[in-house]
C-alpha positions as a printed NumPy array, in Angstrom:
array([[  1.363,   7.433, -18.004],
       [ -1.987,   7.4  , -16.97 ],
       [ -5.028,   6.179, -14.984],
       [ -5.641,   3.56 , -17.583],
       [ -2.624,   1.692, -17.104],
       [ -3.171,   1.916, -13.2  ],
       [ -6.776,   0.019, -13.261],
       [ -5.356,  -2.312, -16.344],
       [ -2.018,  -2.791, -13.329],
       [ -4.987,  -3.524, -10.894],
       [ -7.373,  -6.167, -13.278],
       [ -3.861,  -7.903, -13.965],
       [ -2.974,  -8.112, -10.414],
       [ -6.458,  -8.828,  -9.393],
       [ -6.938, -11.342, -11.809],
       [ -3.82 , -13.269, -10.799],
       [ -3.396, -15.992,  -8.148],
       [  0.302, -16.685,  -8.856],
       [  3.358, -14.548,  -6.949],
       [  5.685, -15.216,  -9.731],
       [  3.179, -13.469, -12.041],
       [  2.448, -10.991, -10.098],
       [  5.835,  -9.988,  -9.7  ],
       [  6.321,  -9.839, -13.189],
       [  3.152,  -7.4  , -13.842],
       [  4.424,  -5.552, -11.389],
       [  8.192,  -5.475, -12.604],
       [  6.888,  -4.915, -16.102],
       [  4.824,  -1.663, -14.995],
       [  7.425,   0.042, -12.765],
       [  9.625,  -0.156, -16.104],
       [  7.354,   1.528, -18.414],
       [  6.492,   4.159, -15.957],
       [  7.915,   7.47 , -15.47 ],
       [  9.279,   8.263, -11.327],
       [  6.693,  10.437, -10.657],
       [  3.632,   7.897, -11.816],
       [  5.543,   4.87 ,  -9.936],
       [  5.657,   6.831,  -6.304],
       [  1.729,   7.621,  -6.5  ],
       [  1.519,   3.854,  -8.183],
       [  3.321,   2.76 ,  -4.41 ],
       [  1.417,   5.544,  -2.455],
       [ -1.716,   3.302,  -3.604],
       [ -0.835,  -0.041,  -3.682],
       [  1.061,  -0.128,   0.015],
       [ -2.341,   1.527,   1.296],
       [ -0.187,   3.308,   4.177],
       [ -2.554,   6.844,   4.014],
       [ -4.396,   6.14 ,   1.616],
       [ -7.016,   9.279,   1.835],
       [-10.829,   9.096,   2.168],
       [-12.046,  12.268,  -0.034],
       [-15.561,  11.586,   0.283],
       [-17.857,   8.508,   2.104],
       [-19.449,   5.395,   0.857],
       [-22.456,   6.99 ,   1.939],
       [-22.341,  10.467,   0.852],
       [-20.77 ,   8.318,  -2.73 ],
       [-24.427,   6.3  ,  -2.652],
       [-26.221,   9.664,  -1.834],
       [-24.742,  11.575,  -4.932],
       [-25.397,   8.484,  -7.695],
       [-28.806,   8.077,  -5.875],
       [-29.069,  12.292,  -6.618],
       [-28.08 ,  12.17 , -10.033],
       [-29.76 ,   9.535, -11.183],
       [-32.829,   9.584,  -9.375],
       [-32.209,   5.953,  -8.489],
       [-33.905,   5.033,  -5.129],
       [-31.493,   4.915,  -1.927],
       [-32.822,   1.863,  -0.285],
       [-32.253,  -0.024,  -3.928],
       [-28.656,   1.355,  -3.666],
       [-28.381,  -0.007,   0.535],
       [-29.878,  -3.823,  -1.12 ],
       [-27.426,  -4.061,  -3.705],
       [-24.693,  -2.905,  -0.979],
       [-25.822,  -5.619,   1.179],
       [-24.841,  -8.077,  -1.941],
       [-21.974,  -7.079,  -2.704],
       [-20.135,  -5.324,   0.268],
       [-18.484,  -2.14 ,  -0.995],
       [-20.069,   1.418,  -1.872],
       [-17.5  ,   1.838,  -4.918],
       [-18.388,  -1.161,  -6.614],
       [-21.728,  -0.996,  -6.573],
       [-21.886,   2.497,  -7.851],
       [-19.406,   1.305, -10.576],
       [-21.506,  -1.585, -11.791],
       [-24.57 ,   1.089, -11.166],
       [-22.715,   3.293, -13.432],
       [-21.623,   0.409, -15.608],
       [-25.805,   0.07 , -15.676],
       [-26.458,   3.325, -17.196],
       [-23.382,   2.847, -20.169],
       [-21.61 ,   5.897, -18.37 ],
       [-18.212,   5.664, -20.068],
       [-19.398,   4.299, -22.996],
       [-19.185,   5.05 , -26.758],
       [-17.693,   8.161, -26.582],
       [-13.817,   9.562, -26.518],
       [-12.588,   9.818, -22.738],
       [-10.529,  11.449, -20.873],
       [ -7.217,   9.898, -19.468],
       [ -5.799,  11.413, -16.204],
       [ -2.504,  11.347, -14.626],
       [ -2.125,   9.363, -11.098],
       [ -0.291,  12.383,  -9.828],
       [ -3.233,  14.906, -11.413],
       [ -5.766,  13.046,  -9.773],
       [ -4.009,  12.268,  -6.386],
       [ -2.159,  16.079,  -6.162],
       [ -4.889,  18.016,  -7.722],
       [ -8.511,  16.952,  -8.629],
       [ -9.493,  15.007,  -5.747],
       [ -8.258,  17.318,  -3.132],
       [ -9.861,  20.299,  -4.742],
       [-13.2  ,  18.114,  -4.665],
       [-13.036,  17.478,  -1.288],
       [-12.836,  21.397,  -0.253],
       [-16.357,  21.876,  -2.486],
       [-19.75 ,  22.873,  -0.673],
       [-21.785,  19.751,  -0.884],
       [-23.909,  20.567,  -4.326],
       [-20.794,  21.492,  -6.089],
       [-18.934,  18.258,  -5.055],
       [-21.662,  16.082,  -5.936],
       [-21.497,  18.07 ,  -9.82 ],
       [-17.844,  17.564,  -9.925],
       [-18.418,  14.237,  -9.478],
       [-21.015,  13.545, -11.951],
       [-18.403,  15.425, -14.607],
       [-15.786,  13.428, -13.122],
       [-17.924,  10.208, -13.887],
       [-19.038,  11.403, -17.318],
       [-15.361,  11.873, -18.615],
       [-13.599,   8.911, -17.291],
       [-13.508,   5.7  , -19.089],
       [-15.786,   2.612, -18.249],
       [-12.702,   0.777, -16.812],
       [-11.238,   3.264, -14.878],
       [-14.372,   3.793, -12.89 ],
       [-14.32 ,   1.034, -10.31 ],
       [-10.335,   3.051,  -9.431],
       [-11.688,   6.351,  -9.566],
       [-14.718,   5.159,  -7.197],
       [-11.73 ,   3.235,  -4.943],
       [ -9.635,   5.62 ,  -4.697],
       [-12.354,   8.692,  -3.866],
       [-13.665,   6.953,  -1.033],
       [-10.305,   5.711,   0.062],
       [-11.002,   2.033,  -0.185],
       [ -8.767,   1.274,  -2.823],
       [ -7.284,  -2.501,  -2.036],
       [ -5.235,  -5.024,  -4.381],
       [ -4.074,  -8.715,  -3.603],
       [  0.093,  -7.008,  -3.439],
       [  1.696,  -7.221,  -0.186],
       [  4.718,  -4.767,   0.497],
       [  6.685,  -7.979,   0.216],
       [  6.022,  -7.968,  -3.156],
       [  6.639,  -4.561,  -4.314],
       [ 10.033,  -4.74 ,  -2.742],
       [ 10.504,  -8.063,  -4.76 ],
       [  9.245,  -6.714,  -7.764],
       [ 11.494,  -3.403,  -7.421],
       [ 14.854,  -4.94 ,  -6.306],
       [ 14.311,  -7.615,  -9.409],
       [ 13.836,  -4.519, -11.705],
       [ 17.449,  -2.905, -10.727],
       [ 19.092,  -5.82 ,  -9.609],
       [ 19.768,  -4.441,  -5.404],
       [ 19.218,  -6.303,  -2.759],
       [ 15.851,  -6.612,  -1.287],
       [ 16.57 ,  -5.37 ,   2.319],
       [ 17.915,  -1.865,   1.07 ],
       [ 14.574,  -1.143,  -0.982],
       [ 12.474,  -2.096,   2.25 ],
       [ 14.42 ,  -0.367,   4.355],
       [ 13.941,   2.902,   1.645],
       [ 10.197,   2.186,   2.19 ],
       [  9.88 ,   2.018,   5.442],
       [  7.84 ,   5.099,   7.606],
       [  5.977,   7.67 ,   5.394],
       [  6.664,   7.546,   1.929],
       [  5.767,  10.34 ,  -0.015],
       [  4.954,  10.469,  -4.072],
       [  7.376,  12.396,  -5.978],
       [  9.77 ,  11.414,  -8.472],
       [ 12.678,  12.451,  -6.32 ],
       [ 10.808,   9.574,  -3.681],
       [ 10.905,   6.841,  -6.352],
       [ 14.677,   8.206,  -7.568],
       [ 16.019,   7.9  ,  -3.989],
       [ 14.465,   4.121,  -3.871],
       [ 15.881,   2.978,  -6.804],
       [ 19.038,   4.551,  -6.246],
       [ 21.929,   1.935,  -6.632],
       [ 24.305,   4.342,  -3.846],
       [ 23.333,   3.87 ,  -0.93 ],
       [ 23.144,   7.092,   0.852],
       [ 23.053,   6.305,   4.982],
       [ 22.468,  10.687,   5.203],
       [ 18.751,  10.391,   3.66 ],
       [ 17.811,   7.006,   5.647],
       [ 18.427,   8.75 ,   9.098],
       [ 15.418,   9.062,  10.159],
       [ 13.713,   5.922,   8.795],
       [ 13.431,   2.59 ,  10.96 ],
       [ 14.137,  -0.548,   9.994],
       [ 11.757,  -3.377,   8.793],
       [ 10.543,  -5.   ,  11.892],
       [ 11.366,  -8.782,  12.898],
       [  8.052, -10.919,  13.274],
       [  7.189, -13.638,  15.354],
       [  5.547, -16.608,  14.053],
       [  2.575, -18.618,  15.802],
       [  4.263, -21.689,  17.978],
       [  5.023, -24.458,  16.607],
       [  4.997, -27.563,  18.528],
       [  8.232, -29.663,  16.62 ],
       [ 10.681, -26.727,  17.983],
       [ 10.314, -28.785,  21.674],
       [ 12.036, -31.817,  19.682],
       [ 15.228, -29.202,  19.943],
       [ 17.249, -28.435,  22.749],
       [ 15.636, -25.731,  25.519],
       [ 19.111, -24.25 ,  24.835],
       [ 19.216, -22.921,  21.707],
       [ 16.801, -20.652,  22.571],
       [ 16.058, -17.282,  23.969],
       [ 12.868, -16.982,  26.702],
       [ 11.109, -13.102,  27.277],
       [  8.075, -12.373,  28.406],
       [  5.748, -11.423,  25.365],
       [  4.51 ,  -7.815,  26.619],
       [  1.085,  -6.244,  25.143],
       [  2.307,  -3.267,  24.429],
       [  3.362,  -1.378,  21.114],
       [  5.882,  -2.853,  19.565],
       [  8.845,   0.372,  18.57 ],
       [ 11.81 ,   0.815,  16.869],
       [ 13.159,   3.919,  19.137],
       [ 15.949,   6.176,  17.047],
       [ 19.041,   8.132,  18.069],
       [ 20.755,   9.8  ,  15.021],
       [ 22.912,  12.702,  14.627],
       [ 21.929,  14.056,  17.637],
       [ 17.995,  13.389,  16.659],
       [ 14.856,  10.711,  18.109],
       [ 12.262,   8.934,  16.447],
       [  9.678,   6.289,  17.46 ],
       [  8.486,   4.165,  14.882],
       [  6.077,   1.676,  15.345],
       [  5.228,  -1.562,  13.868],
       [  2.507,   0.042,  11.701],
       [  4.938,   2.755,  10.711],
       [  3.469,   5.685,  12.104],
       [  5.864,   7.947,  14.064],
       [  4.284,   8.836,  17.4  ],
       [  6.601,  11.279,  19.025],
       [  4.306,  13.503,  19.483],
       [  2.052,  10.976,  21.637],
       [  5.654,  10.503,  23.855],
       [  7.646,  13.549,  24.413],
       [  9.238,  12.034,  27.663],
       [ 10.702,   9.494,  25.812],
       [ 12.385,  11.739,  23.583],
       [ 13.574,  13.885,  26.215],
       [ 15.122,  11.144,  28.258],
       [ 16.66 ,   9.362,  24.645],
       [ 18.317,  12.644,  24.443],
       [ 20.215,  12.088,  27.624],
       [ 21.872,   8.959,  25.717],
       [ 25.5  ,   9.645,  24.206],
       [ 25.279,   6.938,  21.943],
       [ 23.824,   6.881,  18.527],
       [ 21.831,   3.385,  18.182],
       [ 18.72 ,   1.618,  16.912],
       [ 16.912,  -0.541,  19.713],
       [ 13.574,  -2.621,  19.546],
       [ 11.28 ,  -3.034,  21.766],
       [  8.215,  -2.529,  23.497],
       [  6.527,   0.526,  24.855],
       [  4.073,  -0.153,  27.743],
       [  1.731,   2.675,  30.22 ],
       [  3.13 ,   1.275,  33.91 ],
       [  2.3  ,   0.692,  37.142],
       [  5.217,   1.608,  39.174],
       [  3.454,   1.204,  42.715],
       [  2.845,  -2.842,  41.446],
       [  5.131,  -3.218,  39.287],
       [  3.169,  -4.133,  36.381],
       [  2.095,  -2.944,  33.113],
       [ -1.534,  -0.691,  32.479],
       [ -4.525,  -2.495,  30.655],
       [ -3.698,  -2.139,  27.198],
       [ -6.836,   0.501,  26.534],
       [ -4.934,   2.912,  28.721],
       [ -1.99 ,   2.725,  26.092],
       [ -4.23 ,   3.85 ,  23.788],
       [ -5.629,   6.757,  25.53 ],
       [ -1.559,   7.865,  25.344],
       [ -1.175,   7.407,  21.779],
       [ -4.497,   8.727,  21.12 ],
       [ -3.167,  11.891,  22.041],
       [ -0.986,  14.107,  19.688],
       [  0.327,  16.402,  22.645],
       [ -0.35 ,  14.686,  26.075],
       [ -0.354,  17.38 ,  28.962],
       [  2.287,  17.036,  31.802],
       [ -0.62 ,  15.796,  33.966],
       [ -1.6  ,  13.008,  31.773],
       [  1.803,  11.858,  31.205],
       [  2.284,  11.952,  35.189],
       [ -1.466,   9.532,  35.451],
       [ -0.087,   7.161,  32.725],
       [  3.42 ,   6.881,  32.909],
       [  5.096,   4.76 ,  29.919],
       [  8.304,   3.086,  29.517],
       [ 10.776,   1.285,  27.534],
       [ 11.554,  -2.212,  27.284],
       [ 14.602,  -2.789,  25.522],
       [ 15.106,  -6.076,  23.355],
       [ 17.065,  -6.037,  20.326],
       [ 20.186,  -3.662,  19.735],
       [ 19.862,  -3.432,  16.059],
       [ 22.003,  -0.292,  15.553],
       [ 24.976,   1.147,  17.438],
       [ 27.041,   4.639,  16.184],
       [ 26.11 ,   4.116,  12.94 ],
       [ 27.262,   0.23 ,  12.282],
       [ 24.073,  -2.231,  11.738],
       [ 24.438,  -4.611,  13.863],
       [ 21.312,  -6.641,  12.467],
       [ 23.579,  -9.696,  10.758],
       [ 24.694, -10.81 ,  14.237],
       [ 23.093, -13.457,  15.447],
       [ 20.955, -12.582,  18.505],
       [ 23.513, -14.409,  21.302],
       [ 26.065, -11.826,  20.196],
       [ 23.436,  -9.231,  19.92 ],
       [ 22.051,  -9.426,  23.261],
       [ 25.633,  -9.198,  24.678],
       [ 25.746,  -6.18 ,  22.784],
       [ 22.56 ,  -4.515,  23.759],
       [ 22.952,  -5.78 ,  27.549],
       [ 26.55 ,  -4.141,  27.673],
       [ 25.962,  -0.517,  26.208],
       [ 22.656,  -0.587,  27.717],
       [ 23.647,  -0.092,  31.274],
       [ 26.7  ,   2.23 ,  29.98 ],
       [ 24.048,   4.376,  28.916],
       [ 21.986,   4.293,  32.035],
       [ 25.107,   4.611,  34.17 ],
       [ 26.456,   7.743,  31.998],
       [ 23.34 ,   9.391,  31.413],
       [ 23.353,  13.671,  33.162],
       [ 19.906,  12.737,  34.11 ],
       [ 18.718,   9.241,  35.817],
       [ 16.68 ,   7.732,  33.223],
       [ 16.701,   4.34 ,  34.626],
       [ 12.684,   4.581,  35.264],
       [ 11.984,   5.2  ,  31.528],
       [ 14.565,   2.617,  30.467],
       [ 14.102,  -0.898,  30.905],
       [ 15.929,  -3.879,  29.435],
       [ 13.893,  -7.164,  29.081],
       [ 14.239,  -9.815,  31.361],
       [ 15.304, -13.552,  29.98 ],
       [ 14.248, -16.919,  31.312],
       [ 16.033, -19.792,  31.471],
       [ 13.665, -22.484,  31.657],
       [ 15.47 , -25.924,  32.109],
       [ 13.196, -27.778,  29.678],
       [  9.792, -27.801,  27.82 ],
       [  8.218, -28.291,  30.608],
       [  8.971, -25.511,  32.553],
       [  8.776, -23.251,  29.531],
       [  5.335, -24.01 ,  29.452],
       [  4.75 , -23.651,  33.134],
       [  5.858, -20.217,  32.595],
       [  3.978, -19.22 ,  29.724],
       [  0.583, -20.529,  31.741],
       [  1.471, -18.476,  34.689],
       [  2.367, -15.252,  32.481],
       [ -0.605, -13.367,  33.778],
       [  0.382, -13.113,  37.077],
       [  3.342, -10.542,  35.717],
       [  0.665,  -8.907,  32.929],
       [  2.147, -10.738,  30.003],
       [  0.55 , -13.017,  27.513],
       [  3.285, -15.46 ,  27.388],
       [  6.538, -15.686,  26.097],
       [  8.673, -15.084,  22.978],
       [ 11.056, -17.587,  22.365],
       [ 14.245, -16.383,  19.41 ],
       [ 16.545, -18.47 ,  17.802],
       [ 19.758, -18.021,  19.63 ],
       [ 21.79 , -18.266,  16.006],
       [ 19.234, -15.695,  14.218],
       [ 20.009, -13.042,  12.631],
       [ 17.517,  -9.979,  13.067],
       [ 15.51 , -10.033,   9.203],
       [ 12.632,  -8.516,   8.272],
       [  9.236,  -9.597,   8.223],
       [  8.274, -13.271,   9.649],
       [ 10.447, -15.54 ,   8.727],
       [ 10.306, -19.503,   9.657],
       [ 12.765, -20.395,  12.732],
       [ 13.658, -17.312,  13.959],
       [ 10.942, -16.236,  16.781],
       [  7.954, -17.819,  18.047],
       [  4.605, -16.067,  20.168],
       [  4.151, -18.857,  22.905],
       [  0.569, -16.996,  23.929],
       [ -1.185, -18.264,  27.251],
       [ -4.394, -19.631,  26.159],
       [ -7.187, -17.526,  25.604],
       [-10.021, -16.13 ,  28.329],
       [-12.938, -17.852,  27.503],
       [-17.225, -17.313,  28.225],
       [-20.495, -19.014,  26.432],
       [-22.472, -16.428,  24.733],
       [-25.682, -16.276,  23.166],
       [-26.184, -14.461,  19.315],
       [-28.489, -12.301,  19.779],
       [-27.876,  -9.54 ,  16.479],
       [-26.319, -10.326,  13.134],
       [-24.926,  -7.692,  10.316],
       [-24.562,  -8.41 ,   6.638],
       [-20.552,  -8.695,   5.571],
       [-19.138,  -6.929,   3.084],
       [-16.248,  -7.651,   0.598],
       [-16.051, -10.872,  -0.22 ],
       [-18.328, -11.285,   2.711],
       [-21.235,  -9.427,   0.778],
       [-24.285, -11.203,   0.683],
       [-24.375, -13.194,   3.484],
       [-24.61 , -12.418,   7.316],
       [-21.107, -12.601,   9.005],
       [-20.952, -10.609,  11.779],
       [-22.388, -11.24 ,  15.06 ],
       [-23.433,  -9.717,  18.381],
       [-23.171, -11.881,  21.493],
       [-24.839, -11.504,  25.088],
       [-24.888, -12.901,  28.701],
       [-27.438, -13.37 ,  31.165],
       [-28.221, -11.024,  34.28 ],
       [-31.164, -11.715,  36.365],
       [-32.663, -13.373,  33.237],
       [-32.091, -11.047,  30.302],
       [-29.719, -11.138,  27.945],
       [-27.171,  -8.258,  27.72 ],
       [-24.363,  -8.03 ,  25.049],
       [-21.349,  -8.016,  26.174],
       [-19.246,  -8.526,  22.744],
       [-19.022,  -8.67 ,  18.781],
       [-17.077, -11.037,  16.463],
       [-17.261, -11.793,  13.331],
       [-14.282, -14.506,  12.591],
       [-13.841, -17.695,  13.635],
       [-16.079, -19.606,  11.71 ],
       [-15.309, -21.534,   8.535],
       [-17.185, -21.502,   4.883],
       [-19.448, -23.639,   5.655],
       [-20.341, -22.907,   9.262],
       [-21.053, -19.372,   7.978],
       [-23.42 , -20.486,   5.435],
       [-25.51 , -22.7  ,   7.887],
       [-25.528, -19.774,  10.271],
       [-26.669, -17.287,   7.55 ],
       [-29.539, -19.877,   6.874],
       [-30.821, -20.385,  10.567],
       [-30.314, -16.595,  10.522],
       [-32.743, -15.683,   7.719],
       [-35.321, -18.582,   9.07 ],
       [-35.233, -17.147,  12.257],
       [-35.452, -13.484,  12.209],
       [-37.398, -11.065,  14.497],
       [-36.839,  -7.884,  13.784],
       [-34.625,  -6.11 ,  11.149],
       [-33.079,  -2.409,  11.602],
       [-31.243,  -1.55 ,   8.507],
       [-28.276,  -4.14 ,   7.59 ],
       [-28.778,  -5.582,  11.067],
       [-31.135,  -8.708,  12.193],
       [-32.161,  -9.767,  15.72 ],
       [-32.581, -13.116,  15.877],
       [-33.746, -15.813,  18.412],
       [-31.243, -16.055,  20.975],
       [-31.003, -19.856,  20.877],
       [-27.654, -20.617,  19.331],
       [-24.411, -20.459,  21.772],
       [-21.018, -19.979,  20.953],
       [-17.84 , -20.23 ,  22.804],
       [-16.182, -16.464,  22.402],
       [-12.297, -16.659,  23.331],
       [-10.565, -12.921,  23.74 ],
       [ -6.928, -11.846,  25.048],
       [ -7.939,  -9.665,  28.142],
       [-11.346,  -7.977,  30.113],
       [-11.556,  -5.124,  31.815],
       [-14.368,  -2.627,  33.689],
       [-16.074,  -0.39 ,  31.12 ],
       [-18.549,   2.215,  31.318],
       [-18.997,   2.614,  27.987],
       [-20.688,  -0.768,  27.693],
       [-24.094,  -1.398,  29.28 ],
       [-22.364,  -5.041,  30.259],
       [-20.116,  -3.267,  32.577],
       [-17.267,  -4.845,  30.825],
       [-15.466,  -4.89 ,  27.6  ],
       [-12.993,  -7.385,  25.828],
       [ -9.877,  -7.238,  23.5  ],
       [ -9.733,  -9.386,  20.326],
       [-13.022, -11.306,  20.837],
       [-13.417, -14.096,  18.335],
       [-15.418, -17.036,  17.88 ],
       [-13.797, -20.35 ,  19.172],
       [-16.379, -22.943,  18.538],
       [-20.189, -22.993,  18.053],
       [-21.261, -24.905,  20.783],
       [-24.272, -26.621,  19.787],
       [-24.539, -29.508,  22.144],
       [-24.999, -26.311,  24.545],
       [-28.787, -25.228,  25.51 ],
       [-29.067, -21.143,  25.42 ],
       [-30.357, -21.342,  29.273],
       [-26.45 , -22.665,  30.264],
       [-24.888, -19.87 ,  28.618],
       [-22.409, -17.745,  30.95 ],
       [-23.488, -15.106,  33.348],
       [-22.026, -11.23 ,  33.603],
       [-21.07 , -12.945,  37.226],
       [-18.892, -15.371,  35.433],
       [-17.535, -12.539,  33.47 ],
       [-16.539, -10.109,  35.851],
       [-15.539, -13.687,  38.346],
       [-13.125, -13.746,  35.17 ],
       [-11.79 , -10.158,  35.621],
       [-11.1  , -10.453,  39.251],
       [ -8.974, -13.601,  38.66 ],
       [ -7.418, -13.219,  35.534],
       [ -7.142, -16.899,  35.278]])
């Protein structure tokens, strides 16, 4: 099997708007394979670690090397279409590379395991003549793959969703066993893709793994036509999101992503280790304020997990802890087809066992989420509006009668988010898209006035629809003052509401402040520029949190 069935796999999938189809294609290629060509087929098409051997830009540099082709010809056709290994494909495509000759076919797990990683280790000339050899033996179709996958920007329309589906079709098992198998780091090998479609299941080999996580789904209004009883009510914590892991005497912490950060949180798995029990618990992981009682801005979270071996002293400055919410595991027996009434009695019962039997006290690491018991809509919303005053962003409410599945499934759990902070900005600076953004100018730089300038305080680029990006990208080009590379400063006359989760002090910025998940809201153009909001009105914001 080879790297011409691979890009054939991805011009199928690519080509293909229907699941059903895509399943098949999918079904249809793991059969023909051999194990070792499916695990590096996975390795790609999950995009977990997918590996950047080289850069777009170094990738431009070497085509615009070779070929003598200018570099500033290379950056305009970038701008158009949005991705280095494209154009150099269609580039390459240009100059009939690949063409009329006999070419060379390559393994996934040649390429992957040997010829890619020895070309990344090359001084710079010798790298750039690998790659022109590289270029000159592959096929025309497998180009725009080899390209991807060099510059580690290989993407397909094929969720993990999928690939489960497609797999668990193809030996008849159930779906949650072959996500479960893929869950945390998968490596390529054949004995990889032999344990996953192994028909025994083997509890030994998924030790360490987590589970798939349980999603929440955006709130939907009709649920309030229900009872306020049938439901659960927690704060909803901005934090990371964890699956934390005692087996056989050993701890992991997975995250949602599936990366395991135990590194980043030895004091968790020293005090887990204090725990008798074997078990599986969700929940959330937070830096605290134990003086307040409150959690850390979010940024100082990632300052923790940024860090592969935090010192003693930075693990005193930003203390973490747990907040238990889902028992999904207990001495071995899953406990995840319960429904969560009966799993909640189950994680509030052992979880104070173990905090009451632990050697050491580990009740300041250990938490166990709070519920609310709101006596109707009403006061379910009062809470979520006041969730700020506790340094949440508003409440989870869970199905009583739900059992814990994977992904986000429709009536199980809901994100009732407190709305949105909210200032009127100015665009000042606009930057080309790329993808299937190429081509036209899609994301923006926004500012607010002190002492009558205009200082940016924030970028965003979604928000808009189709046709609101279009009439920006032509009011855009018309109006224009100066251009530095990709970027374009424009007239600052159009304002746009910019709605983000949380602001905080930052001297990183030259605004003084910085904000999480900015995004535009609306473009307000009944607003004149003048009226736009102040830095004042900003950092009024921070102060009140309201």
């Amino acid at each position: 099997m080879s790297l011409n069935k691979f890009s054939e796999l991805f011009l199928n999938l690519d080509s293909s708007n229907s699941i059903n189809k895509k399943l098949d294609i999918l079904k249809n290629y793991f059969a023909t394979n051999d194990y070792l060509e499916n695990s590096w087929s996975i390795y790609l098409l999950t995009g977990k670690k997918n590996k950047r051997f080289i850069s777009g830009k170094l990738l431009k540099s070497f085509f615009s090397d070779i070929y003598e082709f200018p570099l500033w010809l290379i950056d305009t056709c970038y701008l158009r279409v949005g991705d280095s290994a494209e154009v150099i494909t269609l580039l390459l495509n240009s100059k009939n590379i690949g063409k009329n000759k006999v070419n060379k076919d390559i393994s996934l797990d040649e390429l992957l395991s040997k010829t890619l990683p020895e070309l990344a280790i090359l001084k710079q000339d010798e790298k750039k003549l690998r790659v022109k050899e590289i270029w000159a033996e592959l096929a025309k179709e497998n180009l725009l793959i080899f390209n991807k996958i060099l510059t580690g920007t290989f993407r397909v329309g094929v969720s993990i969703g999928l690939i489960t589906k497609s797999i668990a079709k193809l030996i008849n098992l159930d779906e949650a066993i072959i996500s479960h198998r893929l869950m945390g780091d998968f490596e390529p090998s054949a004995k990889s893709y032999k344990f996953l479609i192994n028909n025994k299941i083997d509890l030994e080999e998924l030790n360490y793994k987590p589970y798939p996580f349980l999603l929440a789904n955006t709130f939907e209004k009709k649920i309030t036509e229900e009872s306020i009883n049938n439901f659960q009510y927690e704060w909803k914590w901005d934090g990371i999101r964890i699956q934390l892991i005692k087996r056989s005497g050993k701890v992991s912490i997975w995250t949602r992503g599936q990366d395991l950060v135990n590194r980043s949180f030895p004091e968790l798995v020293e005090n887990t280790l204090y725990i008798k029990d074997d078990f599986v618990v969700d929940g959330e992981l937070l830096v605290w304020n134990f003086e307040d009682e409150l959690p850390m801005n979010f940024s100082f979270l990632q300052k923790r997990i940024n860090r592969k071996a935090p010192s003693k002293s930075i693990q005193n400055n930003l203390p973490i802890i747990f907040i238990a919410y889902d028992l999904l595991e207990l001495k071995g027996e899953d406990k995840r087809e319960l429904n969560l009434g009966n799993r909640r009695i189950n994680l509030e019962k052992n979880f104070h066992k173990w905090i009451n039997e632990s050697e050491k006290d580990i009740s300041n690491i250990f938490k166990i989420s709070n519920l609310l018991f709101p006596k109707n809509w009403e006061e379910a919303e009062n809470l979520k509006n006041n969730s700020r005053e506790n340094g949440t962003e508003g409440l989870v409410i869970k199905n009583k009668n739900s059992i814990y599945s994977s992904g986000r499934k429709k009536g199980i759990w809901w994100k009732y988010k407190v709305d949105p902070m909210q200032l009127d900005a100015v665009l000042i600076y606009a930057k080309g898209g790329s993808g299937k953004r190429a081509g036209l100018y899609t994301d923006y730089s926004f500012a607010l006035w002190k002492d009558g300038q205009l200082i940016k305080f924030a970028s965003a680029y979604s928000g808009l629809n189709n046709a609101e990006i279009k009439d920006l990208d032509k009011w855009i080009r018309k109006n224009t003052i100066e251009k530095f590379g990709p970027v374009r400063s424009v007239k600052p006359e159009m304002v746009f509401e910019i709605s983000f989760e949380n602001i905080q002090v930052s001297n990183r910025h030259k605004s003084g402040i910085s904000v999480r998940f900015p995004r535009i809201s609306k473009w307000r153009k009944d607003k004149n520029f003048k009226d736009a909001d102040t830095l004042a009105t900003a950092h009024k914001l921070m102060m009140n949190k309201l």
